[in-house]
Each structure stands twice: as structure tokens, then as C-alpha cells.
N, C-alpha and C positions, 0 to 999 in steps of 0.2 A: 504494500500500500504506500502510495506518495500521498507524503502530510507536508502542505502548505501553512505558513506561520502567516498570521494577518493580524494586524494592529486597526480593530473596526470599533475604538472609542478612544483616541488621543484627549486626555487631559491636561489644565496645566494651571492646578491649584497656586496659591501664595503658598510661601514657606521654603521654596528654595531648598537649602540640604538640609531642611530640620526634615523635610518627604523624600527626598531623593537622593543627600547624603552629597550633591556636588553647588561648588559655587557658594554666594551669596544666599543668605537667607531673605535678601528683596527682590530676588528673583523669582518667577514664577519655575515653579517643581515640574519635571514631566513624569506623568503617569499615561500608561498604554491599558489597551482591553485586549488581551491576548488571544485570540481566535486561532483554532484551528479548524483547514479545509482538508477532509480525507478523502483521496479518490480510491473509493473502495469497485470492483466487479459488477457491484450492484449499484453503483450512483455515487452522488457524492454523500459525504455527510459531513454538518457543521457542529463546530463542538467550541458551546458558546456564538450567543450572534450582537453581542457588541450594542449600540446604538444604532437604531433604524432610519430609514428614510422619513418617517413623519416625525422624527425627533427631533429635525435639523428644518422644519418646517412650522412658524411662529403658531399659524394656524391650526395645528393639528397636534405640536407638541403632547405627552404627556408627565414631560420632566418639572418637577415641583420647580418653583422659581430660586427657592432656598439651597437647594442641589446644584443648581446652575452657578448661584453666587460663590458658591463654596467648594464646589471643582474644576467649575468654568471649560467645560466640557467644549469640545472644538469641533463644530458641527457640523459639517460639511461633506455633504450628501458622498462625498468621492472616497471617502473612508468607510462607510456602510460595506456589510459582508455582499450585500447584492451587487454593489458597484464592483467591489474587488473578483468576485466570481465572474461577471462579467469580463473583464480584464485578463482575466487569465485563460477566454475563450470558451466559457460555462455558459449555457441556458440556466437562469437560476431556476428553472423547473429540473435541474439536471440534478440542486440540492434535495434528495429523498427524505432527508431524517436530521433532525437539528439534536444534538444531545445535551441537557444545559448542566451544569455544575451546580447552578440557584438559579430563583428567579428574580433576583434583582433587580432596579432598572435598566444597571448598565451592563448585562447580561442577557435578557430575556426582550430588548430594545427593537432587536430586527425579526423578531419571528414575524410581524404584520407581511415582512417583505419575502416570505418565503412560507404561503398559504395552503399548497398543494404537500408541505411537509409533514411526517411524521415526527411528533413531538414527544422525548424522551425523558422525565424527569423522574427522579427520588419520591416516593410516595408522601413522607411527613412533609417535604419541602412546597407541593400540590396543596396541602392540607392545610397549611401556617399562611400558604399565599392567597387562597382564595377568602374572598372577604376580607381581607385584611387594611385596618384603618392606617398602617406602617405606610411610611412615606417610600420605603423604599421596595415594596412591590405595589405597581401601577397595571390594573389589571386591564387599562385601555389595550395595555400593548398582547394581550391575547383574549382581546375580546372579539376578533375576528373569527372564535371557534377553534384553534386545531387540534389536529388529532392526535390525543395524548395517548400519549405509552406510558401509565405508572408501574413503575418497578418497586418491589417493595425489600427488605433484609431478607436475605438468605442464608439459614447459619449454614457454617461447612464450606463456606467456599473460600478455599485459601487463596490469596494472593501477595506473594514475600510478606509474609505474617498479618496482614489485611482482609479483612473480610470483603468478599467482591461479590457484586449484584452482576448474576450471568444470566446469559441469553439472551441478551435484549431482542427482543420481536425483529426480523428484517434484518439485524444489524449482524456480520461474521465476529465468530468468536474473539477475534483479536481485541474486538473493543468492547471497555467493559466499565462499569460504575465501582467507584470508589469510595463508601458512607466516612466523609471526614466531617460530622459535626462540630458543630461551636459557633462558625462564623453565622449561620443561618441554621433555625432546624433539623433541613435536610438536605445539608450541603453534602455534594459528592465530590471527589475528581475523580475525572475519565482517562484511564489506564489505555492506551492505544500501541499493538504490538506493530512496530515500524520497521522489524526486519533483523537488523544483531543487537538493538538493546531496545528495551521498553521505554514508551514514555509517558509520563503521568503528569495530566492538566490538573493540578491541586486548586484552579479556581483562587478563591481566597481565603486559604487555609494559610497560606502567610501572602505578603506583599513585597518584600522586597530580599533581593540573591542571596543579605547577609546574614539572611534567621535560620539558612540552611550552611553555614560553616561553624566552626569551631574555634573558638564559642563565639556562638551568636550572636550578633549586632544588627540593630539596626536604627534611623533617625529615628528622634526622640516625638517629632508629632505623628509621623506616621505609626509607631508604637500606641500612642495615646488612643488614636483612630480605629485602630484594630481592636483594641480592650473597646472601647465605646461601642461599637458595630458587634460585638459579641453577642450572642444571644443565651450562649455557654462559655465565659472567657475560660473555664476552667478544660472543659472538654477541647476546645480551641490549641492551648500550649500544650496537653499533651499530643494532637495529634500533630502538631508541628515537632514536637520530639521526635516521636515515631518517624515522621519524615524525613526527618535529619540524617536519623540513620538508614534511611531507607537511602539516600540521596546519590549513596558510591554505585549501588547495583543498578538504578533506575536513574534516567534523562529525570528530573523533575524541573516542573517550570510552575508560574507563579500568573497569577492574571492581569496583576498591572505593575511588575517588576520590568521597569523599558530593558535593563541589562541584557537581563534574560532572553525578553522578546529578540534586544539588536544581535546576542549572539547566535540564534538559532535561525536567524532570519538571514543572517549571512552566509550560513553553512550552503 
């Protein structure tokens, strides 16, 4: 399988290296939406879809105003996963299956733009989002219907000491759900075997390349950010442990560490 890296939610908060560890702290921070495009046998599948086309549209928006002020999200239709599929010579009908890690909004942003998809989520993370008065799931962005695939825990399934949600409906065994709560109820990341070493989209189970070295570091706001956005800070730090060491056997990457994104992006 060719796995395509796509940045389809550029950010660029105040805070400088108190978020991203370079520069001035009156600089604005860059932060990425890490998107992967797999061209599997049977179609494409997106995993994670970034911010959509009516997001970058004043009219149609569904991003809180206070979200805006406070990550200053860069909106520009040409960074959307549909634009970038296209680009890369894709019908975005050719996208089958969207897999999400959460339904955040800057996560869950472009599925409007990919309606004929099948839609992959974590069971609790369906259950936390729906209804929900949380600023940070907007259920405009899938209230066009789609068709959901809930997957729910499966004990017994190992995966390098992980419990792993298999089979997904449609999807080849190589890709598969990863239950890392804390950040969100029923946050996953998606485990994708890409040929001589696996790679795990951890979502945002941590934010930035240095909470996976030894010992751990990372800027002191975006630290704060991450405890804040918890919904388990407790469940949160351990499974960023668990990661840590998982980090030497397995590619792990991160959803809005740019590091990350720029080095896999280069490869």
C-alpha cells in the first residue's frame, strides 16, 4: 500500500516556541493536521480529513468563532483533503472509506466533502459526539448522513502489547484501530501496515516529536493545552508512555506535530 502524508488543517496559533519549541514566543506557532491518503486495491482510504471545504467558506462555516481566534486556522480551500486528492490525480469518489482517530472539529472537518464514503469510527467516540453541547465536536460537519462503521473493543487482539479493533468492514487487514483514550473518549490511532515497518497515526494522543524521546519534552503551552483538552488527563500520559516505548519498533507520528509531518513528507 502507498501512504501519502497530507497537511489538510495548517495552523498558526500565538505562542511561538512556548507551541512549537522554535523562535520567538511573538511569533505565531505552526501547527499541521496530519492526514493520511492510502491507496489500498480497493480504493482509496483517508485517515483523518482535516478541515473541509465549507470551513474555509464564511457562509457555511461550522468553526466556533473562539476556535478561530485561538488557533487561527488557515483556511484555504487548496489545503482541504479533496483539493489535495485531486492533485494527486484522484476522483474524490475514488476516496471509499474515511477512518477518523476522533471527531473533533479539526479532524472530522472534511467528511461533508467526501459523501459517497464509508465512515469509520471508535464506538464511545460516536456516543460522546452525538448530541454533544462540546465546542469541539460540530455535528454540522456530518450532518450530511454518512455511513458509519462503528467498531467497538475487542478483547484479545494483540497488537505490540495494544489492544487492536480488527476487521474493519471493507477495509484489508493491514489497517486497523488503535483504543488510545484520554484525549477524547474514544480516541483511536490507526495502525497502517506500509510494507517493512508499521505505522501508527496516534491522532492526538500526544502533539509534538519530543513527548516521544527520552525523557520527554515538550513546550510549556502546548503541554498546558493537552492537560486542558483531556477528557482522561490520567488515561492520556499513560498511553503516551506506552507509546514511547512502543516508538523504536513502530513509525509513530503525531496529528499536529509539523516535525513529524515535514519528515515523513519528505521521505
Amino acid at each position: 500500500m502507498l501512504v501519502h502524508h497530507l497537511d489538510c488543517g495548517p495552523m498558526r496559533p500565538f505562542g511561538g516556541r512556548l507551541i512549537d519549541g522554535e523562535g520567538s514566543v511573538l511569533r505565531r506557532a505552526r501547527m499541521v493536521c496530519h492526514c493520511l491518503l492510502i491507496e489500498t486495491e480497493s480504493g482509496l482510504v483517508l485517515v483523518d480529513s482535516g478541515f473541509g471545504s465549507a470551513d474555509s467558506d464564511p457562509a457555511r462555516t461550522s468553526l466556533p468563532k473562539a476556535f478561530r481566534l485561538m488557533m487561527n486556522p488557515q483556511l484555504d480551500p487548496a489545503t482541504t483533503a479533496v483539493a489535495q486528492v485531486r492533485r494527486l490525480g484522484f476522483d474524490p469518489a475514488d476516496v471509499r472509506h474515511v477512518v477518523l482517530t476522533h471527531l473533533d472539529l479539526d479532524h472530522a472537518g472534511g467528511l461533508r466533502d467526501f459523501p459517497q464514503a464509508k465512515v469509520h469510527v471508535h464506538g464511545p467516540e460516536l456516543r460522546a459526539a452525538t448530541g454533544s453541547s462540546d465546542m469541539r465536536y460540530r455535528e454540522a460537519q456530518w450532518a450530511h448522513g454518512p455511513e458509519w462503521s462503528v467498531h467497538e473493543d475487542r478483547s484479545g487482539q494483540d497488537w505490540f502489547g495494544f489492544e487492536a479493533v480488527r476487521e474493519l468492514d471493507g477495509l484489508p487487514e493491514e489497517i486497523l484501530l488503535v483504543p488510545l483514550g484520554g484525549h477524547t473518549t474514544g480516541h483511536v490511532g490507526v495502525a497502517v501496515n506500509a510494507g517493512a515497518r508499521w505505522l501508527l497515526h496516534a491522532g492526538d494522543a500526544y502533539f509534538w516529536h519530543g513527548e516521544m524521546s527520552q525523557p520527554p519534552h515538550c513546550p510549556p503551552a502546548l503541554r498546558a493545552f493537552q492537560r486542558a483538552m483531556a477528557v482522561d488527563n490520567r488515561a492520556r500520559v499513560n498511553n503516551q508512555n506506552r507509546l514511547r516505548d512502543l516508538a523504536g519498533e513502530v513509525d509513530v507520528i503525531s496529528a499536529h506535530d509539523p516535525t513529524g509531518f515535514d519528515n515523513h513528507a519528505r521521505a
